[in-house]
MDTraj code that builds the backbone (N, CA, C; nanometers):
import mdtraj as md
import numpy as np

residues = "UNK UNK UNK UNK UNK UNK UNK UNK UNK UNK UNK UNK UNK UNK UNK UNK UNK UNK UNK UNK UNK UNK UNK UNK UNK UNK UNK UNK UNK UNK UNK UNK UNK UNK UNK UNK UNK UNK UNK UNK UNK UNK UNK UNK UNK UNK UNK UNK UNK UNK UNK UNK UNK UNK UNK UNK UNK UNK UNK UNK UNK UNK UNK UNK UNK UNK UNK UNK UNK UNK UNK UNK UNK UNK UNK UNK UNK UNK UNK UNK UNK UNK UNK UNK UNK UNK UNK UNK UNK UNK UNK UNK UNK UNK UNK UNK UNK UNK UNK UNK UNK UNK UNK UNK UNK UNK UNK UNK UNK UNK UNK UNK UNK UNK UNK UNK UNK UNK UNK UNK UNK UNK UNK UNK UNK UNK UNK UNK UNK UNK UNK UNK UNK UNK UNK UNK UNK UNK UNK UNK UNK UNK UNK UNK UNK UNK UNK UNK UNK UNK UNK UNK UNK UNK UNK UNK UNK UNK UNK UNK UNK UNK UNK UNK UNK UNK".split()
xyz = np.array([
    [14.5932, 22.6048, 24.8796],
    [14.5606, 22.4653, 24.8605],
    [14.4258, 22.4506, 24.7902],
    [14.3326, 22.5405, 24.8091],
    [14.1702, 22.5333, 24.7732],
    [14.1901, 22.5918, 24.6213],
    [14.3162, 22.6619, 24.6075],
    [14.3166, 22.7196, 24.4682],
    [14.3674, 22.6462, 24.4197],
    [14.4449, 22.5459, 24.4284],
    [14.4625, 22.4498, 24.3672],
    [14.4388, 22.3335, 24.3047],
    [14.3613, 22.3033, 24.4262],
    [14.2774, 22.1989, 24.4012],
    [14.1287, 22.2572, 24.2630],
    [14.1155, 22.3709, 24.2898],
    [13.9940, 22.4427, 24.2101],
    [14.0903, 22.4450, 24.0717],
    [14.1495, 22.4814, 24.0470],
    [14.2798, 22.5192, 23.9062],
    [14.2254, 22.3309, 23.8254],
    [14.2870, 22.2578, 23.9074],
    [14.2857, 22.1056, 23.8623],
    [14.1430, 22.0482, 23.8030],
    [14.0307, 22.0786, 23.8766],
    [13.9542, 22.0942, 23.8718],
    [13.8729, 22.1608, 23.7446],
    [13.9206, 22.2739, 23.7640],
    [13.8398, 22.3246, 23.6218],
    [13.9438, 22.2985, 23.4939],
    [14.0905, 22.2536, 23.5209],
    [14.1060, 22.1701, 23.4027],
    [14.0696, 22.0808, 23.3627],
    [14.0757, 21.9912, 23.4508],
    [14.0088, 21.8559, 23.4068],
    [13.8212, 21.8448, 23.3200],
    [13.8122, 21.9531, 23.4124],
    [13.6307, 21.9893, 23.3727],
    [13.6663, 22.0138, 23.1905],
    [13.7358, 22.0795, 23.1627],
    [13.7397, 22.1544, 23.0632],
    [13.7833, 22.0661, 22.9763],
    [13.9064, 21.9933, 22.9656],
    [13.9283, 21.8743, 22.8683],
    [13.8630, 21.7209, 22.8931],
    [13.7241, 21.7015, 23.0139],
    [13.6538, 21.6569, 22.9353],
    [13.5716, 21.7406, 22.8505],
    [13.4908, 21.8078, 22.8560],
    [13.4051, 21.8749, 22.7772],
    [13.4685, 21.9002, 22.6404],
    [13.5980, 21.9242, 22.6081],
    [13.6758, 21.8907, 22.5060],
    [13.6780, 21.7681, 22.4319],
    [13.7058, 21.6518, 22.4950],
    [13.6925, 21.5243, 22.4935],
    [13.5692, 21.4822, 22.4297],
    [13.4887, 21.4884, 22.5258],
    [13.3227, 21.5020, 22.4503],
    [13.3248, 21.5585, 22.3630],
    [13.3092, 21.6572, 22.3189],
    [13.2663, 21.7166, 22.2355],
    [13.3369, 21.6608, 22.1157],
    [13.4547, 21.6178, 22.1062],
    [13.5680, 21.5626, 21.9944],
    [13.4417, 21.4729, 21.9728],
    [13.4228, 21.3762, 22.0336],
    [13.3422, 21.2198, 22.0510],
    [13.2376, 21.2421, 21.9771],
    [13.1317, 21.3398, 22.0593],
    [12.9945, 21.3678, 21.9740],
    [13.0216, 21.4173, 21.7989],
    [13.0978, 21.5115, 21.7776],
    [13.1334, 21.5673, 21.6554],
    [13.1632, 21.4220, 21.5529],
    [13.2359, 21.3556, 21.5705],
    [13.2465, 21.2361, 21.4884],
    [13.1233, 21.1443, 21.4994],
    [13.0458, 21.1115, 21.5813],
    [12.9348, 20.9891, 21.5858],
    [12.8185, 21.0728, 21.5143],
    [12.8047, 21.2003, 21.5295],
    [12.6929, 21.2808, 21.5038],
    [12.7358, 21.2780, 21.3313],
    [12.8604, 21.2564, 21.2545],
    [12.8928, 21.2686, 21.1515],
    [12.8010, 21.2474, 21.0732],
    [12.7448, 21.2881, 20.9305],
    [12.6259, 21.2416, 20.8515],
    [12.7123, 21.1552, 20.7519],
    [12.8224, 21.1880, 20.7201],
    [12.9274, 21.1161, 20.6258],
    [12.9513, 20.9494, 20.6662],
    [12.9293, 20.8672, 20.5453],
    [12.9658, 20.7866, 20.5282],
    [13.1095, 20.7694, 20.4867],
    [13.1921, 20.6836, 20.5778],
    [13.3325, 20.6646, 20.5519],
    [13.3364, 20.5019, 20.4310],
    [13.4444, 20.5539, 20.3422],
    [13.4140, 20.4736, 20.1964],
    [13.5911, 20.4449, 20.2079],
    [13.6203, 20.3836, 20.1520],
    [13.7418, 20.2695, 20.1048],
    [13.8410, 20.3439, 19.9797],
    [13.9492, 20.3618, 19.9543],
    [13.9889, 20.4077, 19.8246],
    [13.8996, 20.3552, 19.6967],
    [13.9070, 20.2134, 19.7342],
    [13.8312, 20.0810, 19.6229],
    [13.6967, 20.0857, 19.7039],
    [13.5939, 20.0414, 19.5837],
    [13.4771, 20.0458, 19.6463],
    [13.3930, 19.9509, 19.5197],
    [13.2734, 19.8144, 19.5154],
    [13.2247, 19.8596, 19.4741],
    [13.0859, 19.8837, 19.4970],
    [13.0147, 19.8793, 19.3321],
    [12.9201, 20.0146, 19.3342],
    [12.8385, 19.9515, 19.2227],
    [12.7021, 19.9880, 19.2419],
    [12.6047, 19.9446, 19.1986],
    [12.5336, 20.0787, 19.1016],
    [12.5635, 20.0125, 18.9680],
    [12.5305, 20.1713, 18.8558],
    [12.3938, 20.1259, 18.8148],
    [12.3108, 20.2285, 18.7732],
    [12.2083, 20.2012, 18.7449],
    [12.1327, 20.2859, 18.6721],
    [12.0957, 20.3007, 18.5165],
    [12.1616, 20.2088, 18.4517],
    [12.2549, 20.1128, 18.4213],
    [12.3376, 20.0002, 18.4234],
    [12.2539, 19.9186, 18.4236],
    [12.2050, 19.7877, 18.5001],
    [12.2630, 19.8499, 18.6091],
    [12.1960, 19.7862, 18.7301],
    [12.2927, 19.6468, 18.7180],
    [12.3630, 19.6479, 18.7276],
    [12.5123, 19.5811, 18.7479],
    [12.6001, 19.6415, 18.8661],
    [12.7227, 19.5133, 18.8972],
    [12.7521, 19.5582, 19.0265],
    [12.9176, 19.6034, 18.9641],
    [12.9985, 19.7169, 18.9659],
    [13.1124, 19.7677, 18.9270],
    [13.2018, 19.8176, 19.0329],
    [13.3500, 19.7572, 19.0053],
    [13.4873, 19.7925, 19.0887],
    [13.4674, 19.9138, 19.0486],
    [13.4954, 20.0025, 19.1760],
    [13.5559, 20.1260, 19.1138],
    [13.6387, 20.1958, 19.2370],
    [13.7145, 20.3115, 19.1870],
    [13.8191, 20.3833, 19.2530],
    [13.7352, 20.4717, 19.3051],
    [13.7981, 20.4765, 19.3799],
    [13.7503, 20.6732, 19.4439],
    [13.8686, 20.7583, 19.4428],
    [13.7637, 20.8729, 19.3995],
    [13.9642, 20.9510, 19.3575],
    [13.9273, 21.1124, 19.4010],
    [13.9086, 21.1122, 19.5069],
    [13.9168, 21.2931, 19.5926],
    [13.9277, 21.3634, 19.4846],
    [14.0549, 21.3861, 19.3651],
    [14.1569, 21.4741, 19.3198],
    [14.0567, 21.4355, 19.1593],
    [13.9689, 21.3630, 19.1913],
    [13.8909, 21.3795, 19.0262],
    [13.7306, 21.5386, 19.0306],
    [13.7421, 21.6230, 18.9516],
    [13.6295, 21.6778, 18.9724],
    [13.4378, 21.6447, 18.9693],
    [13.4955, 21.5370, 18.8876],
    [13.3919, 21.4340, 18.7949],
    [13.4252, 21.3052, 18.8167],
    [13.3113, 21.2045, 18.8189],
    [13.3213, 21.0607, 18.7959],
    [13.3393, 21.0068, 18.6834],
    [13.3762, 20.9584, 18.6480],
    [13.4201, 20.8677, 18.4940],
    [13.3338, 20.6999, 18.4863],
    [13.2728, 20.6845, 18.3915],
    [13.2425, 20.5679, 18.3209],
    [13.2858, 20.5201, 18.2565],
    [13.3441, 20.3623, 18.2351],
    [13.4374, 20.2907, 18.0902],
    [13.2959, 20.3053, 18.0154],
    [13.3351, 20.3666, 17.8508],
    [13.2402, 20.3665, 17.7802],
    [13.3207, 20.3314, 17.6360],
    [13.2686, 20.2930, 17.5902],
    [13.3041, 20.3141, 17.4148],
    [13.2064, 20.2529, 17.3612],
    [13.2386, 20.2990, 17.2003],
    [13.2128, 20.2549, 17.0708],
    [13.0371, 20.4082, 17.0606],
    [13.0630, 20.4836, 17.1282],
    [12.9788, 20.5942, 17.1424],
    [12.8924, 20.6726, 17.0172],
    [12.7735, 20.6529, 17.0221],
    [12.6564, 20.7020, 16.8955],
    [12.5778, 20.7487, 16.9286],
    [12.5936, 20.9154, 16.8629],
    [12.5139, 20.9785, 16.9083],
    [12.3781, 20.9765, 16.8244],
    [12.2924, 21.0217, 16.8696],
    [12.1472, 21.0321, 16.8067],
    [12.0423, 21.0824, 16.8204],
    [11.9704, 21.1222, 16.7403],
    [11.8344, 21.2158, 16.8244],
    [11.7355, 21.1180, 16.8732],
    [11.6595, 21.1566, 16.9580],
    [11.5353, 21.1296, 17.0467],
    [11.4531, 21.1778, 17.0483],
    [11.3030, 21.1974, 16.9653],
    [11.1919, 21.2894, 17.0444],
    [11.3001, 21.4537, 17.0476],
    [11.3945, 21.4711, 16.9623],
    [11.4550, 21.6449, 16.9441],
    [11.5652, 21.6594, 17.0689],
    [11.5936, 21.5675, 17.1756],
    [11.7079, 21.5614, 17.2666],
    [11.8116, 21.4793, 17.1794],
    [11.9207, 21.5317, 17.2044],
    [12.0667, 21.4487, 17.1983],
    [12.0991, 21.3317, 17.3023],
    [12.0999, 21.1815, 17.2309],
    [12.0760, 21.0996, 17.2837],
    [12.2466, 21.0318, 17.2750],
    [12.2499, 20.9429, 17.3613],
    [12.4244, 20.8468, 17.3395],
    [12.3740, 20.6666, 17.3681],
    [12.4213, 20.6098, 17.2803],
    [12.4406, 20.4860, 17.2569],
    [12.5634, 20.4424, 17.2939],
    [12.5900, 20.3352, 17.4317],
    [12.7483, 20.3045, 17.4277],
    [12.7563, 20.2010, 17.4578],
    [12.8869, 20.1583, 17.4710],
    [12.8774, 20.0078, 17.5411],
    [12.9610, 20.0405, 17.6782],
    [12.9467, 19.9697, 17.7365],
    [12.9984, 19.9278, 17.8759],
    [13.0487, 19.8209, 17.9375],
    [13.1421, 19.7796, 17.9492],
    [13.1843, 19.6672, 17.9995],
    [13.1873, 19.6089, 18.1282],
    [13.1797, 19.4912, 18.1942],
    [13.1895, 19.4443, 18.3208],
    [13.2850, 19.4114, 18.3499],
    [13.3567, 19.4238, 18.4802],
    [13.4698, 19.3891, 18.4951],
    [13.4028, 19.2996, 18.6130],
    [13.3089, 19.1840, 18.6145],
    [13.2939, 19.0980, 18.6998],
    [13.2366, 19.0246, 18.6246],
    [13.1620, 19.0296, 18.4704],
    [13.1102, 18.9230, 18.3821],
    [13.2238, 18.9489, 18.2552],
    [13.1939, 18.8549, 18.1363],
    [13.2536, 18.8691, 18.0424],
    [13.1172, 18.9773, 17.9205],
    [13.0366, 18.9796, 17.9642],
    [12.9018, 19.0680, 17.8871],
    [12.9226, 19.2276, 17.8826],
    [12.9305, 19.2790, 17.7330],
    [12.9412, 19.4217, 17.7593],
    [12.7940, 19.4142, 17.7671],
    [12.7386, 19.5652, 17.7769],
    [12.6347, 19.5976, 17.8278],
    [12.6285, 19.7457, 17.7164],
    [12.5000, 19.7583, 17.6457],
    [12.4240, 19.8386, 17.5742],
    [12.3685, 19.9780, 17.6451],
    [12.3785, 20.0844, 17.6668],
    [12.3021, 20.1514, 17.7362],
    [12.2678, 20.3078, 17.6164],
    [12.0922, 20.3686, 17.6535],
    [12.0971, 20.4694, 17.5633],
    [12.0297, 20.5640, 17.6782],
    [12.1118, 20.6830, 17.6869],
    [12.0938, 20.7968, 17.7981],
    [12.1055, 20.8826, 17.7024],
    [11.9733, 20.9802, 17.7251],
    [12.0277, 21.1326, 17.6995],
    [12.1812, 21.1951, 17.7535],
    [12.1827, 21.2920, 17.6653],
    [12.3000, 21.3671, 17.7210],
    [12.2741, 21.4935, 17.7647],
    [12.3672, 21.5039, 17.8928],
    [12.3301, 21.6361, 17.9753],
    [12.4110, 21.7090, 17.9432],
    [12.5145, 21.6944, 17.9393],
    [12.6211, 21.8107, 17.8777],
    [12.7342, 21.7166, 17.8239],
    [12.8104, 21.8386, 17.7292],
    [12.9542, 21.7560, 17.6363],
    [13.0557, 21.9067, 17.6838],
    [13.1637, 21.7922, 17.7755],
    [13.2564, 21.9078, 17.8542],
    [13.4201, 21.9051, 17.7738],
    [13.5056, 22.0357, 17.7832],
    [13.6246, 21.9679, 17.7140],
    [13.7088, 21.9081, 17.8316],
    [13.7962, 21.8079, 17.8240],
    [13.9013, 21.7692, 17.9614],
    [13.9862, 21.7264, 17.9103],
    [14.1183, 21.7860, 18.0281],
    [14.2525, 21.8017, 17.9888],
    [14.3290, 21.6522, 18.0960],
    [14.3068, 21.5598, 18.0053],
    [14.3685, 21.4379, 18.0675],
    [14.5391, 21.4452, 18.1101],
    [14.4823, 21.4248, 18.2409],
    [14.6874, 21.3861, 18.2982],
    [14.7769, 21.4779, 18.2449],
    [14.8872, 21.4672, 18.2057],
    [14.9601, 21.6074, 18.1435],
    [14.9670, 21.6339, 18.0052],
    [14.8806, 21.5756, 17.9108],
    [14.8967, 21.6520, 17.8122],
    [14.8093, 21.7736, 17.7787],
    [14.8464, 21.8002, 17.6889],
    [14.8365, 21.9124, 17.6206],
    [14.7089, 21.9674, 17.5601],
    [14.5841, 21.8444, 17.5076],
    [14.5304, 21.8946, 17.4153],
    [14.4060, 21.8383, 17.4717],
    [14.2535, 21.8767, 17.4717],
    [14.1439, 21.8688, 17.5210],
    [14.0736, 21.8227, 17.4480],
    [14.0014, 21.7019, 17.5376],
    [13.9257, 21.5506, 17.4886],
    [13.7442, 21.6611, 17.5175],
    [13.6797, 21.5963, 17.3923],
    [13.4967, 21.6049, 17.4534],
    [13.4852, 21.4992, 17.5369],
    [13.4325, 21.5390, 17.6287],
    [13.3827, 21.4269, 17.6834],
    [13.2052, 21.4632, 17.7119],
    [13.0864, 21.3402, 17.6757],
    [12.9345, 21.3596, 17.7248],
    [12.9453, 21.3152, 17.8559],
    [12.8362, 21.3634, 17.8760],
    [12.8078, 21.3647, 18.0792],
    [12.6894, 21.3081, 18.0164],
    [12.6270, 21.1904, 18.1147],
    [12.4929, 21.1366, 18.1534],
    [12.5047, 21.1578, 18.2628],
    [12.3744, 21.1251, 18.3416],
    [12.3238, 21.0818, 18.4984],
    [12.3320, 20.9615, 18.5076],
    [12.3818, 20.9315, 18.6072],
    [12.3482, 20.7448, 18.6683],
    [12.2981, 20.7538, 18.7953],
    [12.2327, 20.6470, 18.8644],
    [12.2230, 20.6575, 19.0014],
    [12.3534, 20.5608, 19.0709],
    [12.3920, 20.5890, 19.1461],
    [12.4909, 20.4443, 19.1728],
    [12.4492, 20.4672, 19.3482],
    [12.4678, 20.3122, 19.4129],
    [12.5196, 20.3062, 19.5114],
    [12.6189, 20.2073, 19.5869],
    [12.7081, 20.3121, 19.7226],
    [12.7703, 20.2806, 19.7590],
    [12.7487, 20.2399, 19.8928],
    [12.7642, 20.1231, 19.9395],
    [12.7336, 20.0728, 20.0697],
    [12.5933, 20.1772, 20.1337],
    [12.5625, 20.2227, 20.2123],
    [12.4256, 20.2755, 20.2355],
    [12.4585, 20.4214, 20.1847],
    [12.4772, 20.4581, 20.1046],
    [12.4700, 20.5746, 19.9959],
    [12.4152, 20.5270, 19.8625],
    [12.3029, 20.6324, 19.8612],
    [12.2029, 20.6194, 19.7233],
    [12.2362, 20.7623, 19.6660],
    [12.3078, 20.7550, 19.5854],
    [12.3643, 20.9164, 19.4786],
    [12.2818, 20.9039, 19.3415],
    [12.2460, 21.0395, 19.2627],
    [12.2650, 21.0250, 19.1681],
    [12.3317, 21.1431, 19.1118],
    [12.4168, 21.1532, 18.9928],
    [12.4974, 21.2486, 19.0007],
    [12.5665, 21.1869, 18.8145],
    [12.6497, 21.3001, 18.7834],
    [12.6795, 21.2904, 18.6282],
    [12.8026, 21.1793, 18.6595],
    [12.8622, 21.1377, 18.5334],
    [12.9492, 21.0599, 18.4738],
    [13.0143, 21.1070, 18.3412],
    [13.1343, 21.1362, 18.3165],
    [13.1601, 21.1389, 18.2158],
    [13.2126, 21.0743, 18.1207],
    [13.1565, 21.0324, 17.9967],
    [13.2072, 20.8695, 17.9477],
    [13.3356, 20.8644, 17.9032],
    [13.4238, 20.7885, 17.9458],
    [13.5821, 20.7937, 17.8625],
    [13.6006, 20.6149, 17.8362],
    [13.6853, 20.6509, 17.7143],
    [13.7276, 20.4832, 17.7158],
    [13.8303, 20.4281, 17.8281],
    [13.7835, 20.3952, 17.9266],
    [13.8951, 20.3479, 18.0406],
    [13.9069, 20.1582, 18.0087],
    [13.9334, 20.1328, 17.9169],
    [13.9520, 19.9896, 17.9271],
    [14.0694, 19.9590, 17.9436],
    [14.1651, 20.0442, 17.8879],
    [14.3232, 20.0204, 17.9814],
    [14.3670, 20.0552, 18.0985],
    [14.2111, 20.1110, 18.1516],
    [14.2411, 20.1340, 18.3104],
    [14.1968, 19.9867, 18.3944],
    [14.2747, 19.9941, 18.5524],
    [14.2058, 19.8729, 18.6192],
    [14.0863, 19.9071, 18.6748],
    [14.0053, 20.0424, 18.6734],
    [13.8574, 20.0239, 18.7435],
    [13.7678, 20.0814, 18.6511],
    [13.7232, 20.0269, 18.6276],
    [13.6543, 20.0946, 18.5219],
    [13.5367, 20.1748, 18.5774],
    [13.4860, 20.2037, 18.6200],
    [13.4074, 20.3621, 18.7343],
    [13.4893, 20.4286, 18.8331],
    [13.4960, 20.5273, 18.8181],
    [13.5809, 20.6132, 18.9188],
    [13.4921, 20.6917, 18.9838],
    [13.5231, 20.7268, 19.0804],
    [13.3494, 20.7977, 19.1837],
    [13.4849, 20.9380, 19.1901],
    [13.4027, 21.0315, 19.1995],
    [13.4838, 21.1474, 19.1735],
    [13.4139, 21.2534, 19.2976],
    [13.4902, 21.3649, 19.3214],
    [13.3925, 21.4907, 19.4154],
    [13.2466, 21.5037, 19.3448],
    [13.2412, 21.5090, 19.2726],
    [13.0577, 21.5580, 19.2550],
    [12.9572, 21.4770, 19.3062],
    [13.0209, 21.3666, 19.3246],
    [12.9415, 21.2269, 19.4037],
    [12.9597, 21.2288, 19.5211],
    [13.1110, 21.2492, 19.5868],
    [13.0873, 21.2321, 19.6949],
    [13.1065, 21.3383, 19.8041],
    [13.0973, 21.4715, 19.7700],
    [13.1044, 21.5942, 19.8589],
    [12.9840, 21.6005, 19.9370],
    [12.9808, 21.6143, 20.0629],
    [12.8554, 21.6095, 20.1432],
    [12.8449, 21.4778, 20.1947],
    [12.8238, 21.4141, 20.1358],
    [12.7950, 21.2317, 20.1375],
    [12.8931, 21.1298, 20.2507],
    [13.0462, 21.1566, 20.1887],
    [13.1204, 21.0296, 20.1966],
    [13.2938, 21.1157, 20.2773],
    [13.3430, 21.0476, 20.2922],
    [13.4929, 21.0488, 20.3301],
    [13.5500, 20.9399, 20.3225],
    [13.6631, 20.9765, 20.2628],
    [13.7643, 20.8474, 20.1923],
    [13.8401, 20.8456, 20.3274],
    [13.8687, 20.7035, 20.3358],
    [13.9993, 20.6469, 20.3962],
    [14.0265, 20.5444, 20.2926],
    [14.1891, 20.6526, 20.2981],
    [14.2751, 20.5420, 20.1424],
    [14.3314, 20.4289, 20.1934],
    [14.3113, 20.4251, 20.3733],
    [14.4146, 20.3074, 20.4147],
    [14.3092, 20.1743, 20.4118],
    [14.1961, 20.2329, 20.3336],
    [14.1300, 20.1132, 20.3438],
    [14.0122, 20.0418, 20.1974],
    [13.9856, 19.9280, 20.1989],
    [13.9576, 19.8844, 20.0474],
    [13.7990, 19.7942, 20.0635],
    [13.7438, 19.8121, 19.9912],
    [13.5926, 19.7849, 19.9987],
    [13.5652, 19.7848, 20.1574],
    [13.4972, 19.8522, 20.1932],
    [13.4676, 19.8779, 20.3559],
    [13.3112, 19.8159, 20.2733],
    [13.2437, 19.8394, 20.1964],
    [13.1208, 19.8089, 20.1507],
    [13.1198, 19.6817, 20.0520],
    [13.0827, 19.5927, 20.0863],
    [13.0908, 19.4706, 20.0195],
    [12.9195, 19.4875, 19.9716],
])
top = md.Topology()
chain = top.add_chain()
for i, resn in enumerate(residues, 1):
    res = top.add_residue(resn, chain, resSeq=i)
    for name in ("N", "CA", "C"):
        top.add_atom(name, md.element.get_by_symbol(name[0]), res)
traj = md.Trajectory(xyz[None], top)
């Protein structure tokens, strides 16, 4: 009977301490939980932008076009425009360039340049700064896509959910 009662006992002991420990592990989390949709505050140029979050991207993407390159003081510089998808105002921006990568869009076949700048952006109490790579996304619906390089360490997506950060 005493062994029994002791058996019950140190189960119960044991899946709380299980229990707990589940509990602490999530509250102690440093990750900010983020929305599929999110938006996001880029800066340059300090405008407020819809954008996706997309786990399965390696890189973040910027809507960019009409792209000119140019020297600076002997750096390779980019001239682009940018559009708002909350005003009707494109937007001018001139960033050095950090690197020009090749990428193999969706299933075809043949490999786009794409330039990388830095932006800072933030997302609800996340302050990142991290590359972008400029593509013309104007036939896309978000025009910033937050990609792993932004948010590894940082963030965790829940797709069942949409601007958690207003």
């Amino acid at each position: 009977m005493i062994l029994r009662n002791f058996k019950k006992l140190f189960y119960i002991i044991i899946l709380i301490q299980l229990l707990g420990f589940t509990l602490f592990a999530v509250e102690d989390s440093p990750l900010v939980v983020v929305g599929e949709l999110e938006m996001t505050l880029l800066s340059p140029p300090g405008r407020w932008y819809r954008a996706r979050i997309d786990t399965g991207a390696e890189l973040s993407s910027l809507n960019a076009f009409d792209l000119e390159v140019f020297d600076h003081d002997g750096s390779q510089w980019l001239r682009f425009n940018i559009a708002s998808n909350l005003d009707s105002e494109d937007v001018i921006l001139e960033l050095p360039v950090e690197r020009i990568v090749q990428v193999r869009q969706g299933n075809r076949p043949e490999l786009q340049k794409r330039y990388i700048v830095n932006l800072d952006t933030v997302i609800g109490s996340l302050e990142l700064r991290g590359e972008f790579t400029l593509a013309d996304r104007r036939k896309m619906k978000y025009p910033v896509l937050i990609g792993r390089n932004l948010l590894s360490g940082y963030a965790l997506v829940d797709v069942s959910r949409q601007y958690i950060h207003q």
